[in-house]
C-alpha positions in Angstrom: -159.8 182.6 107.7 -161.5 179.5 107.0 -160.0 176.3 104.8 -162.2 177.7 101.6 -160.2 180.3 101.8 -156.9 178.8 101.9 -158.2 176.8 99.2 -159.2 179.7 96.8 -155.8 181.6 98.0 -153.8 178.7 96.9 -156.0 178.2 93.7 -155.2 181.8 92.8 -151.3 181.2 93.4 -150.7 178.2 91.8 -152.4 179.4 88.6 -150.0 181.8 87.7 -150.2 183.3 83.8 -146.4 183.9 83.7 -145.7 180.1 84.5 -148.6 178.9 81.7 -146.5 181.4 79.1 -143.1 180.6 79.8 -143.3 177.2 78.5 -140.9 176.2 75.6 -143.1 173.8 74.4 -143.5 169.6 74.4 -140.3 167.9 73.1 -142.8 166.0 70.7 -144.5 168.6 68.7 -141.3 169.5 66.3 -141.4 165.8 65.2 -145.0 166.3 64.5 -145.3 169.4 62.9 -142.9 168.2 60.5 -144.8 165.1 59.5 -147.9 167.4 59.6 -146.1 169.4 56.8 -144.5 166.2 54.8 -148.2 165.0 54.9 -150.0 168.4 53.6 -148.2 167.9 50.4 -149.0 164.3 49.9 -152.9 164.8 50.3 -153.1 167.5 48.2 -151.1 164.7 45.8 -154.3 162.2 46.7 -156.6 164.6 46.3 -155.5 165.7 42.5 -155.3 162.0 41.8 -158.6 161.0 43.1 -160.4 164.2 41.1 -158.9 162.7 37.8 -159.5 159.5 38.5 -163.2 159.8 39.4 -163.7 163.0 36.4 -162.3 160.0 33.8 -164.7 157.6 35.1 -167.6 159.5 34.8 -166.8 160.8 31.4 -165.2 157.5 29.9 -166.9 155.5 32.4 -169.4 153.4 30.2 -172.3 152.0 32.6 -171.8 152.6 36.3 -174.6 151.6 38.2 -176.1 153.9 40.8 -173.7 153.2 43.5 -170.8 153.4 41.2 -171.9 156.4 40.6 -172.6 157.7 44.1 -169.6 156.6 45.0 -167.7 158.5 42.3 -169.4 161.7 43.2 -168.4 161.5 46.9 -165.0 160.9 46.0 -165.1 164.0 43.6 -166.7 166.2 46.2 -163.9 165.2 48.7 -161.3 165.4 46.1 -162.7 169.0 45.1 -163.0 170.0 49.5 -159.2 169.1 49.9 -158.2 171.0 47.0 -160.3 173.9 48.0 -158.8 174.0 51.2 -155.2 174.2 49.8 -156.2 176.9 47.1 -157.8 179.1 50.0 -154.6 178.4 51.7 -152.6 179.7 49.4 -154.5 182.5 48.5 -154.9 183.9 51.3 -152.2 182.3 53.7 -153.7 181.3 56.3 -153.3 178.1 58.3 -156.6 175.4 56.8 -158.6 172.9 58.6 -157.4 170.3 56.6 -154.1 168.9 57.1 
């Protein structure tokens, strides 16, 4: 046989699908799934804030210029795209994009 196919043999044998499955896991990710879940709850927090916040300035607002204004429509949409994200969540229980 020639080396290329030693090489491909040895490809084929070290890639073994029982040895990628049997894996327990990186001793980090607990840690970070936990502050991944203590953090889901405190952007949703944000995200209700920041929706008031910007709704009361455009409605008691007095004069914003344009870029106050702008500015206060990007925060509502991302306000409003964080929230959605959790409602969808919830609704139908899947795992979101977001946090």
């Amino acid at each position: 046989m020639k080396l290329c196919h030693y090489l491909v043999l040895l490809a084929l044998l070290a890639v073994n699908p029982v040895w990628a499955g049997s894996a327990t896991g990186l001793p980090w990710e607990t840690p970070l799934e936990t502050l991944q879940n203590s953090f889901h709850y405190i952007a949703y927090f944000i995200a209700f804030i920041a929706l008031v916040v910007a709704g009361g300035m455009l409605i008691w607002g007095g004069e914003l210029s344009e870029f106050g204004r702008r500015m206060v429509m990007i925060v509502l949409v991302v306000a409003l795209l964080a929230g959605a994200a959790g409602v969808m969540g919830t609704l139908f229980g899947g795992q979101t994009a977001l946090v």
